[in-house]
C-alpha positions as a printed Julia matrix, in Angstrom:
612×3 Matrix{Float64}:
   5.55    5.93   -4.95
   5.73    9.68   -5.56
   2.73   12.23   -4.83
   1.32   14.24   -7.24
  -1.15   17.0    -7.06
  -2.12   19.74   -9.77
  -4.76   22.39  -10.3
  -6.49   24.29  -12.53
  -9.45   26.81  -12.34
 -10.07   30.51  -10.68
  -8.44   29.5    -7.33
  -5.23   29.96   -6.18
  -3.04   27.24   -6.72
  -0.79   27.24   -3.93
  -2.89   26.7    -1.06
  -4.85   23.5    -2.54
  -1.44   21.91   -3.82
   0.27   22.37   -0.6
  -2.27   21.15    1.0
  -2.86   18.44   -1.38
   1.14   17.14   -0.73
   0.37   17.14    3.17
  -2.06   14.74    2.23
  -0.21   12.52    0.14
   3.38   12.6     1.93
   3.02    9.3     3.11
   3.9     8.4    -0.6
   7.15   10.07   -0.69
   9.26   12.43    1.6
  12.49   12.96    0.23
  11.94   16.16   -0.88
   9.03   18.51   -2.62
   8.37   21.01   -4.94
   5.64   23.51   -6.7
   5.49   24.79  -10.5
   2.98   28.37  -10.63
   2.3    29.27  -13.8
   0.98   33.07  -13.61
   2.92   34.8   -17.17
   5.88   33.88  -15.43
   6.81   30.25  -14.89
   8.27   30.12  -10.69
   9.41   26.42   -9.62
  10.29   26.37   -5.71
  11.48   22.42   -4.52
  13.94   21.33   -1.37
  15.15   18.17    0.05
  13.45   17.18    2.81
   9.22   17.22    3.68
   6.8    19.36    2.8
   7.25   21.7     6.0
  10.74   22.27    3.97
   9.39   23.76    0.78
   6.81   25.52    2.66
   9.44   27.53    4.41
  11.62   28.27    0.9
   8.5    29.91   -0.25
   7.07   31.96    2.32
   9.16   35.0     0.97
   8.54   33.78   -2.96
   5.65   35.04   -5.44
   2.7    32.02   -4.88
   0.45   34.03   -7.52
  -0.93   31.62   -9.69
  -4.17   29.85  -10.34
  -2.88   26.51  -12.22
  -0.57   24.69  -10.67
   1.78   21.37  -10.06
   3.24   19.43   -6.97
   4.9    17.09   -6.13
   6.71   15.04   -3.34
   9.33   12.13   -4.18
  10.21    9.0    -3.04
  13.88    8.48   -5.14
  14.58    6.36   -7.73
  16.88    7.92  -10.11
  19.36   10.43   -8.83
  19.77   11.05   -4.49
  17.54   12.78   -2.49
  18.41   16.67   -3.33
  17.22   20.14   -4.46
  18.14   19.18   -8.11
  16.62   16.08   -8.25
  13.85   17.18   -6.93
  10.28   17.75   -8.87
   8.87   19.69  -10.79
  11.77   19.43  -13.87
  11.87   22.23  -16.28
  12.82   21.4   -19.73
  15.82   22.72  -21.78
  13.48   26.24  -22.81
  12.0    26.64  -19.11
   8.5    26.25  -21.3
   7.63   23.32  -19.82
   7.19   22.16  -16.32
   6.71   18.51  -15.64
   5.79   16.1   -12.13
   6.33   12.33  -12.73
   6.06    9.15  -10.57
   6.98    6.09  -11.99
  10.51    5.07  -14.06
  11.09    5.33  -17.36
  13.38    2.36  -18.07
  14.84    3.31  -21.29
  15.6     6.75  -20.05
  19.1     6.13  -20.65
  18.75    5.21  -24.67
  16.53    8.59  -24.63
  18.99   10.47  -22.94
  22.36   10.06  -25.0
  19.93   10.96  -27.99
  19.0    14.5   -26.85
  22.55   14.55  -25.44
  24.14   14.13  -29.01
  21.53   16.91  -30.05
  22.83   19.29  -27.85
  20.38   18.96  -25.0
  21.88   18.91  -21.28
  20.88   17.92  -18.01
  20.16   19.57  -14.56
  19.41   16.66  -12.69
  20.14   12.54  -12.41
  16.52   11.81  -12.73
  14.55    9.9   -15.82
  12.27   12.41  -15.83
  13.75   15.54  -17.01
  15.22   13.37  -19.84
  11.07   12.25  -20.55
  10.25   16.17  -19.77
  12.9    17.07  -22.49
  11.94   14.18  -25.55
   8.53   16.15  -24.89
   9.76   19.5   -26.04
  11.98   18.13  -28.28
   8.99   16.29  -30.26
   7.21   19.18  -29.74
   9.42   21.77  -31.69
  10.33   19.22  -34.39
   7.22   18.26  -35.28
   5.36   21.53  -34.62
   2.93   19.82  -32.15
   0.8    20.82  -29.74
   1.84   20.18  -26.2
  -1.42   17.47  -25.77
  -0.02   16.17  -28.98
   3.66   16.36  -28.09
   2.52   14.32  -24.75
   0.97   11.44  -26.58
   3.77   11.2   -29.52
   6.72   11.43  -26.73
   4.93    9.14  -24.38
   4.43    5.9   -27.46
   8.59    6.35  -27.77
   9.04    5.26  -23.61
   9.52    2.03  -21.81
   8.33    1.93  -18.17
   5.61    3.01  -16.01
   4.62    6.88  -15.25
   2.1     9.13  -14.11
   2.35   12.42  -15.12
   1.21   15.98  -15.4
   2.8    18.75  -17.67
   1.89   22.33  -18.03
   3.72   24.48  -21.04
   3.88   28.25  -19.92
   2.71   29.26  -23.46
  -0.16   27.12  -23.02
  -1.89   28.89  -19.6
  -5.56   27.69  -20.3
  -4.3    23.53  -20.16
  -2.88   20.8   -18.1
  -2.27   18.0   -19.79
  -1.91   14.63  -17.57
  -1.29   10.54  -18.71
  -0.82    7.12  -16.51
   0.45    3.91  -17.38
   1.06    1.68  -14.21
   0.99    4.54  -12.0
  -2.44    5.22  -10.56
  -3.67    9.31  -11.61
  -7.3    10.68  -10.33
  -8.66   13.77  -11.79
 -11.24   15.75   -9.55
 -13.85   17.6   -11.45
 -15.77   20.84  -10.08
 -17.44   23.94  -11.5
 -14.87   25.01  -14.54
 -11.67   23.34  -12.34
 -10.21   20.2   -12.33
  -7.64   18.68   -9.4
  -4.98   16.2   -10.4
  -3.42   13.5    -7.85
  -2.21    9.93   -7.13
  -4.93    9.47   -5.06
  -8.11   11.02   -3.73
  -6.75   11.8    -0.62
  -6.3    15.52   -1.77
  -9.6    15.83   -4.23
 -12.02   14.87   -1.5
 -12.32   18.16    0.15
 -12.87   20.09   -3.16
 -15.31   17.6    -5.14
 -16.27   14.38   -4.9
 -16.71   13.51   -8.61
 -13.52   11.91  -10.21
 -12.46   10.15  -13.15
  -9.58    7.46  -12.86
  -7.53    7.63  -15.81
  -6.86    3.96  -17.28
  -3.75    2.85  -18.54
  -1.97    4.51  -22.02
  -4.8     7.42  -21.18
  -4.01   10.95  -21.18
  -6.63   13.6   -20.25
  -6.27   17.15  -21.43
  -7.87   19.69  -18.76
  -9.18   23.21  -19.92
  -9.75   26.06  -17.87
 -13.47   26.44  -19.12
 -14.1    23.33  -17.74
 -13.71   20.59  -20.93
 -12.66   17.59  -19.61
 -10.65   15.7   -23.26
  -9.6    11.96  -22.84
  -7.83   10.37  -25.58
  -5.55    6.9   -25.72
  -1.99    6.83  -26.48
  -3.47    5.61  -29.91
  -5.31    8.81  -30.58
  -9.11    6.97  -29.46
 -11.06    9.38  -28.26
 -12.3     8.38  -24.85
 -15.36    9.1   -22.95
 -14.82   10.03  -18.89
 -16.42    8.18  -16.47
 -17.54   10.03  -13.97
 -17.15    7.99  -10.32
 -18.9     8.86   -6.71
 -16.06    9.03   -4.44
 -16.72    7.13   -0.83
 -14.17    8.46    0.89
 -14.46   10.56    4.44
 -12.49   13.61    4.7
 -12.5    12.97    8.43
 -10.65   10.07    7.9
  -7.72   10.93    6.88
  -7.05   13.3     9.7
  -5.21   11.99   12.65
  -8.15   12.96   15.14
  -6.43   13.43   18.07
  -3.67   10.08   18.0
  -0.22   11.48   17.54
   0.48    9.29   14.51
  -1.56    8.09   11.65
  -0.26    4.69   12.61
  -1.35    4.66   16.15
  -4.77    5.76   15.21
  -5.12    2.91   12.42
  -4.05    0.36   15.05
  -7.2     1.9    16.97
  -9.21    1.71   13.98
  -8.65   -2.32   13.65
 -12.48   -3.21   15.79
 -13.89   -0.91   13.98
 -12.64   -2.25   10.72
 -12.7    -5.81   11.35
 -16.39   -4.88   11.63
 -16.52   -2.85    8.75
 -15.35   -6.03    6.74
 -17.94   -8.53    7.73
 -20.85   -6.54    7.73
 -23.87   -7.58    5.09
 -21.17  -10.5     4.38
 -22.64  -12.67    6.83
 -24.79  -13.96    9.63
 -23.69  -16.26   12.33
 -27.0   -17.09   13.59
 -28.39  -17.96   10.23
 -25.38  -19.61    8.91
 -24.48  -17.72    6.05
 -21.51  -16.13    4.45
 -21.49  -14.21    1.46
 -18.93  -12.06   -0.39
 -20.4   -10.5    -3.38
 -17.77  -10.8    -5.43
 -17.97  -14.48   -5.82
 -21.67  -14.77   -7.22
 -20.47  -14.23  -11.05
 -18.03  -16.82  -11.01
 -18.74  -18.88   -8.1
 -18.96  -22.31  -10.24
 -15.52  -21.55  -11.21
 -14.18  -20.72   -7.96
 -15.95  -23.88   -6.13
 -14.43  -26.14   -8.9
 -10.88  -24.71   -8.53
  -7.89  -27.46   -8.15
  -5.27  -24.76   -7.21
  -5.92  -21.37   -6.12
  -2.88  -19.3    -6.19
  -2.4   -15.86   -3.85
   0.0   -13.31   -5.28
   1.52  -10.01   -3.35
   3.8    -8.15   -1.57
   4.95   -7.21    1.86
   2.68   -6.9     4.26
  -0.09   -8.42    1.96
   1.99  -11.8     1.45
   1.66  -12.8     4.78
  -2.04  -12.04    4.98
  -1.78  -14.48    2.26
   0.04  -16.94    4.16
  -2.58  -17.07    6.79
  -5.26  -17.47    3.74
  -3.55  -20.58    2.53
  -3.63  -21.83    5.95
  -7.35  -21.13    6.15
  -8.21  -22.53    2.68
  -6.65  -25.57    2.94
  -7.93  -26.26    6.39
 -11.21  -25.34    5.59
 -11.96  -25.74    2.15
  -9.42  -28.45    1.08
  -8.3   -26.46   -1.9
  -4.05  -26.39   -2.75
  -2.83  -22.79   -2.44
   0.36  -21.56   -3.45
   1.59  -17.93   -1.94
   3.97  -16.14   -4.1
   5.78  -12.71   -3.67
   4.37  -11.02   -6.77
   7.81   -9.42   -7.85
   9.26  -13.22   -7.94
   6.31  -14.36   -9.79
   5.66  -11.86  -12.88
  10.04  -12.89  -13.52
   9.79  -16.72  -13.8
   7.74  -19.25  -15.79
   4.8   -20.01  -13.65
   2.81  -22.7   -14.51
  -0.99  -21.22  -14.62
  -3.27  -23.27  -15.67
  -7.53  -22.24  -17.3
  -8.83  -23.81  -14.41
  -6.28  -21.68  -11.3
  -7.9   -19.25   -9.54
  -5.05  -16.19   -9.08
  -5.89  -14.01   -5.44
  -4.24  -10.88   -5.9
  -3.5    -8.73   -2.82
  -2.71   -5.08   -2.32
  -3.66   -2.27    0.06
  -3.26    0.45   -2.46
  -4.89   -1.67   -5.44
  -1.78   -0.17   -7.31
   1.06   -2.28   -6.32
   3.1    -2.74   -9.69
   4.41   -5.91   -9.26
   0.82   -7.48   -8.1
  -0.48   -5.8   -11.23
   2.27   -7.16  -13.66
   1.21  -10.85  -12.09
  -1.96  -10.2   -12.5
  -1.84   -9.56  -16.14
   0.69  -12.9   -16.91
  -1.88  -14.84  -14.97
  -5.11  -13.47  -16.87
  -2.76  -14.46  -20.24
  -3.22  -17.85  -19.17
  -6.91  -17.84  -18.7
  -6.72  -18.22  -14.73
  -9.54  -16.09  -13.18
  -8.08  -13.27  -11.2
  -9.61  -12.11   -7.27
  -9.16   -9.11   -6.42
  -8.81   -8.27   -2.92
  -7.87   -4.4    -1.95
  -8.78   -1.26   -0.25
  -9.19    1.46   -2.21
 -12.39    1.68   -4.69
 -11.47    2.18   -8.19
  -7.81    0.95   -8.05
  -5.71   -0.64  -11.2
  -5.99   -4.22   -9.57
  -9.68   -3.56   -8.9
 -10.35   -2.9   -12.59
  -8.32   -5.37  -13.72
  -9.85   -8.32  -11.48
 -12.64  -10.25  -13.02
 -14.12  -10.65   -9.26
 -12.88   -9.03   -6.42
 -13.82   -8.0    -2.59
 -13.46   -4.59   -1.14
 -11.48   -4.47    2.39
 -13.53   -1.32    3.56
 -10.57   -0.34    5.82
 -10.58    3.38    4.72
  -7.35    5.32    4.42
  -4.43    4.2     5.6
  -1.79    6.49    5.97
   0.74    5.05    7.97
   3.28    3.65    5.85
   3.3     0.64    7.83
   0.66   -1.57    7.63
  -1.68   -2.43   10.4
  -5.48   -2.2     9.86
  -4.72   -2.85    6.14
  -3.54   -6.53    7.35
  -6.35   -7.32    9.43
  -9.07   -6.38    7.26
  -7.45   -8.29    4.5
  -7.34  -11.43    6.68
 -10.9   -10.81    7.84
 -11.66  -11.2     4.41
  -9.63  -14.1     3.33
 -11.5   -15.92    6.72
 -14.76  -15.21    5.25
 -13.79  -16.47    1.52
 -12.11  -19.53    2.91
 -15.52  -20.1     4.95
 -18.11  -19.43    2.15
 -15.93  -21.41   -0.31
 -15.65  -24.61    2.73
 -19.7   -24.26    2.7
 -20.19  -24.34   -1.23
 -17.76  -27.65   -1.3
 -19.36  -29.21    1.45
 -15.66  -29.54    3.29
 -17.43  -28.02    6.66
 -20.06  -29.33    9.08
 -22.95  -26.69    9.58
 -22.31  -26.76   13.27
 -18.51  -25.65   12.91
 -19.04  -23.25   10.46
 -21.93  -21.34   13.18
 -19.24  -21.87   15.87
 -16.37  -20.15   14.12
 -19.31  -17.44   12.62
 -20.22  -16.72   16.32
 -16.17  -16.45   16.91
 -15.7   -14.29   14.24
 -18.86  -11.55   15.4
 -16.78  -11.63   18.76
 -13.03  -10.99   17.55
 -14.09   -7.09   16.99
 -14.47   -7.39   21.22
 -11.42   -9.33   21.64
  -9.26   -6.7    19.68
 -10.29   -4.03   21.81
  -8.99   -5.97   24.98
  -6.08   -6.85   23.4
  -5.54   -2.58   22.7
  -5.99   -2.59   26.49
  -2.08   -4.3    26.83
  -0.97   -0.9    25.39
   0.61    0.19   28.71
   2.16   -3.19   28.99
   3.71   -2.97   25.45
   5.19    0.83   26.37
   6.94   -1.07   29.53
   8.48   -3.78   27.22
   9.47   -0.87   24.67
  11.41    0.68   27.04
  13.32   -2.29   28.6
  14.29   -3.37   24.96
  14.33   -0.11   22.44
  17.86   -0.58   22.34
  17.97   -4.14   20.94
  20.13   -4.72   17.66
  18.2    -7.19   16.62
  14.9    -9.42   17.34
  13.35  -13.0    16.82
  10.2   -13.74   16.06
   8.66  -17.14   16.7
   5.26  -18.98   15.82
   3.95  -22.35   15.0
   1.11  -22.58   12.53
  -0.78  -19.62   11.86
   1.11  -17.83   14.02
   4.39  -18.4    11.89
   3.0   -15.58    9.45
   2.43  -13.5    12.62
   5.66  -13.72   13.76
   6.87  -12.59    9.66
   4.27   -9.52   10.26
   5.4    -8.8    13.63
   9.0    -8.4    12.28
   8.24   -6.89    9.65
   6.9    -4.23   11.36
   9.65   -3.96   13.84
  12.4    -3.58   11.06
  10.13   -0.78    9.17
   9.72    1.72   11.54
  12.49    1.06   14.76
  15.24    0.12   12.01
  16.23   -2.83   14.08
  16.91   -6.21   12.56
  14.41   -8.17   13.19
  13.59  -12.12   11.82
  10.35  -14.22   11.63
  10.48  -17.98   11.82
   8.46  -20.8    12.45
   9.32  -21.96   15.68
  10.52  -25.46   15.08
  12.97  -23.88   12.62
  14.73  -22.29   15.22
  16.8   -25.21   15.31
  18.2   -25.39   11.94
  19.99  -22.16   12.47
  18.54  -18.91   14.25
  19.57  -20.62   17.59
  22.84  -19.86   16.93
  22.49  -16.02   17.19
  20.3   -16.5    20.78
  22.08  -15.03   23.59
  21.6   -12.62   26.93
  20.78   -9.72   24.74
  18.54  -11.86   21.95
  14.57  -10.76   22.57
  13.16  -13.64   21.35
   9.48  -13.14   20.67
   6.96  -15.98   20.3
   3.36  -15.92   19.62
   2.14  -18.57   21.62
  -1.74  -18.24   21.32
  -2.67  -21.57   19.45
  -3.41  -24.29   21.83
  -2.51  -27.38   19.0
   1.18  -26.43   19.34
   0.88  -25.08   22.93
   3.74  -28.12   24.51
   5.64  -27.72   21.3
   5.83  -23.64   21.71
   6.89  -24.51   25.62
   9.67  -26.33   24.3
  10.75  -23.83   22.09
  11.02  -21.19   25.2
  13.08  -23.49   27.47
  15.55  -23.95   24.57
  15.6   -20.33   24.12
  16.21  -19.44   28.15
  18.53  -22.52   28.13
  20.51  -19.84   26.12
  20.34  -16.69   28.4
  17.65  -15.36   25.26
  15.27  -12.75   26.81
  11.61  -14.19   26.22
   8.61  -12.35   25.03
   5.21  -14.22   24.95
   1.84  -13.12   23.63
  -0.12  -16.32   25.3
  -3.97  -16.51   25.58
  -5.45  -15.23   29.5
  -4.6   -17.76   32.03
  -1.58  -19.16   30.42
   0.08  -20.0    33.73
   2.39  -22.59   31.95
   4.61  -19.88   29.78
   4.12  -16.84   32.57
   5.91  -18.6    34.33
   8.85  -19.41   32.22
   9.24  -16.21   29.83
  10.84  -13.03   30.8
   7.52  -10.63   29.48
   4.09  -12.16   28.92
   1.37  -10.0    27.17
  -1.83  -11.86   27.75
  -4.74  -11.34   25.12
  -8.27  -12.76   24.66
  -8.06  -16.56   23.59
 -10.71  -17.16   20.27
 -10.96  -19.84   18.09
  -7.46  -20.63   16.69
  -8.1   -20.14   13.07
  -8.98  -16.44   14.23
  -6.02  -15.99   16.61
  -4.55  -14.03   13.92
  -6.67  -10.88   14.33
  -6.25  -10.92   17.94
  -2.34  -11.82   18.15
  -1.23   -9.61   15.65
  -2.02   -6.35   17.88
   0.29   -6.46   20.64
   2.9    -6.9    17.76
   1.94   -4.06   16.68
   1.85   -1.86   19.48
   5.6    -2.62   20.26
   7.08   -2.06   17.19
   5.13    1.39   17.76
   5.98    2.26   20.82
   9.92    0.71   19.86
  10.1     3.2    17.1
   8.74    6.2    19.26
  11.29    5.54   21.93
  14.27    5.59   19.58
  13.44    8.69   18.09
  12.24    7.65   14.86
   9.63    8.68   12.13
   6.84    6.19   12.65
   4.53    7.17    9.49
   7.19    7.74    7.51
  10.45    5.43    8.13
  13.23    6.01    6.51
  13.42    4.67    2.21
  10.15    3.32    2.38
   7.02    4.94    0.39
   3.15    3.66    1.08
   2.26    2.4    -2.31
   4.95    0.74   -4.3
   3.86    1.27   -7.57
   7.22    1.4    -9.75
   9.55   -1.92   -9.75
């Protein structure tokens, strides 16, 4: 959730790790701080974003040439100066930066307490910070050693970094569930959560792995040991990643220009992966274990948010096309019960990040049980990516926005073209059909970028219902997950309640709250359920409910009956997704923009949720 961001080497430290928690404020906003280590030890944090802290220090000494930062997303302790990182321990030796919860924090913390230690702050992490020192002078460690001793005696997850002002030539850093990158250039290294911050310094990185914890020295040793003591060797990765990209280039919000992106991407996805003319799909990822997957009698699809409902549309297309069961389960509902896995399941995990902790924790019961695990995610080098025994790469690039968009669509672009390969290798789909819905697919790319063109449509929608309490969502089909997404995106950046349903469950229940000031919402692009989505709309204007329809072009039947219509490119329906989803976008955008709010970084909400 948090971002972290350290330095060491001949530069000054300031500069890179503001910059560096710019970069990765989309992970937490609630407040930020800096630790400079120059003789003295100077800490400068404040509530609020980055912009915040900047202005505390203008007037402050910045000398310093290693360095910590860090920017929060809350879990223990409110949103304030105190609570903010980095945490100095009980001395003011040590300076620490920590995302990720240490769950038996409390146990720890009556300990020191009865030792005589106190507390500045409500978090977990000063009591971790604190168990470090306090190892440290009992034991007469070093402060690597003091790291790896305190860090065996915790429950939770964590990513940290630690630098001991008696110690100026070291950074010491460790992970477990929470994701930590160290760049590496000429006698300097650069710590963060992701690359986002790295790539404009070096583009050679090592990803710590879990129960790691690297020691960095100013002369340009890299050490990487295991909680155990093993002595590890780094491996040195490429990284991929475009500076360029992660700039807003010219859109006023990252989430505007990722909407934008979503041609481009969709593109991005199926390139090299297939070939309508020839008749081929191919995702690489499947070649290892392909007998495996083809023989599968259940294939179950684990995540969270924004990724379980590209799931839902995957067990849609899977079923339809391949005639395989799937099961789609929230990832933080299946790592608490007693699933039944069996040898022969086949587990799709989901994530944008690749770091999700809940899609990681499922991951790990299901790989217990001998299913094979497919990894589908965005960024190269992720936990879930290394912990997959098969996986696909979305390709999306960055995405900063906190709330999904191009994320979703390259994820479903690839779940269309694993349903489709896996339909050809069981025989469940005629040649013909699977060219015809190839030949769709090269088009939707096209079809995306007309349905961008309803922006100005969208904007006059916004305005005649930005002031809404609350919103219905409706599909049948494949456009029931739509309509899930579609509020889901509503409720995450405009703050206004919003509710997807499957249409024909309006009945049993949602049709009670329909009245003149319900927006009702229904994706009406799928022609099997076209009278049955008609329906639907009379019952809702037999109610005074406003109606908004996203219909295919030339849908004279519902223009005529709904209150807005937003008309977009009709495509095969099994695709309709890709296309449908971007008006839905669009006006939760422009929604959130009229009411005043933060639309790349709502309110509570953090990009990657990698703690519980």
């Amino acid at each position: 959730m948090c971002g972290i961001v350290a330095y060491i080497g001949p530069k000054e430290a300031y500069p890179i790790l503001v910059k560096g928690l710019k970069r990765l404020e989309y992970r937490g906003y609630d407040s930020a701080g800096v630790a400079l280590l120059n003789g003295s030890l100077n800490i400068y944090k404040k509530e609020g974003k980055v912009l915040e802290l900047e202005n505390y220090a203008e007037d402050k000494n910045k000398t310093g040439n290693i360095g910590i930062g860090h920017t929060r997303w809350a879990t223990h302790g409110v949103p304030c100066d105190r609570n903010a990182h980095p945490h100095l321990s009980r001395s003011g030796n040590l300076a620490i930066i920590h995302n990720g919860i240490i769950e038996n924090y409390g146990a720890i913390k009556e300990e020191l307490t009865q030792r005589g230690y106190t507390f500045e702050s409500d978090t977990d992490t000063e009591v971790l910070l604190n168990l470090i020192e306090d190892v440290q002078n009992e034991e007469k460690l070093s402060i690597e050693e003091a790291v790896r001793v305190a860090l065996n005696e915790v429950i939770g997850a964590y990513a940290i970094v630690v630098l001991d002002k008696r110690n100026p030539d070291i950074l010491v850093a460790a992970r477990k569930g929470s994701p930590l990158v160290i760049g590496i250039g000429k006698d300097e290294f650069y710590v963060a959560s992701d690359a986002s911050p790295i790539i404009e310094y070096t583009k050679n990185v090592v990803y710590l792995n879990d129960e790691e914890f690297a020691v960095m020295n100013r002369n340009g040793k890299l050490d990487i040991k295991t909680l155990g003591n093993i002595q590890k060797s780094p491996y040195i990765q490429k990284l991929e990643m475009d500076l360029e990209k992660i700039e807003k280039g010219g859109y006023e919000h990252f989430m505007l220009k990722e909407i934008y992106e979503q041609p481009q991407v969709i593109l991005d996805c199926m390139r090299g992966r297939m070939n309508a003319e020839k008749g081929w799909i191919k995702l690489g990822g499947i070649s290892e274990f392909a007998s495996r997957i083809n023989n599968a009698k259940r294939i179950i699809i684990t995540s969270c948010g924004t990724s379980w409902h590209s799931g839902l549309i995957g067990e849609y297309l899977i079923e339809e096309l391949a005639r395989v069961s799937v099961e789609v389960e929230y990832a933080s509902e299946f790592r608490y019960r007693n699933p039944i896995v069996n040898e022969g399941d086949v587990v799709l995990a989901i994530s944008q990040s690749g770091e999700t902790a809940d899609t990681l924790a499922a991951i790990e019961l299901a790989k217990e049980r001998q299913a094979l695990i497919y990894g589908i995610c965005n960024v190269i080098g992720s936990s879930i990516a290394r912990a997959s025994h098969a996986g696909s790469y979305t390709h999306a690039g960055p995405e900063i926005g906190v709330a999904s968009t191009k994320a979703f669509s390259a994820q479903v672009t690839i779940l269309t073209l694993l349903a489709l390969q896996l339909a050809q290798s069981k025989g469940t789909i005629s040649q013909s059909r699977l060219r015809q819905i190839l030949y769709e697919l090269e088009a939707v790319p096209a079809k995306v970028k007309e349905a961008l063109k309803t922006n100005d449509k969208i904007k006059e929608i916004a305005i005649k219902y930005k002031d809404a309490h609350n919103f219905l969502y409706l599909g049948r089909g494949l456009n029931f997950p739509i309509a899930l997404e579609g509020a889901l995106k509503l409720k995450e950046i405009s703050y206004i309640h919003a509710e997807g349903y499957p249409a024909a469950e309006m009945k049993h229940g949602p049709i009670a709250l329909i009245d003149e000031n319900m927006p009702v919402v229904f994706i009406a692009t799928n022609a099997s359920a076209h009278e049955k989505i008609v329906s639907n709309i009379m019952e809702v204007k037999a109610r005074k409910g406003k109606v908004i329809a996203i219909v295919n072009e030339g849908d004279k039947v519902i223009k005529a009956l709904a209150d807005e219509v937003v008309e977009i490119p009709e495509t095969d329906e099994l695709l309709s997704p890709l296309v449908s989803i971007v008006p839905l976008q669009l006006l939760s955008y422009h929604i959130a923009l009229l009411r005043g709010c933060n639309v790349d970084q709502p309110r509570n909400l953090a990009k990657s949720v990698t703690v519980e």
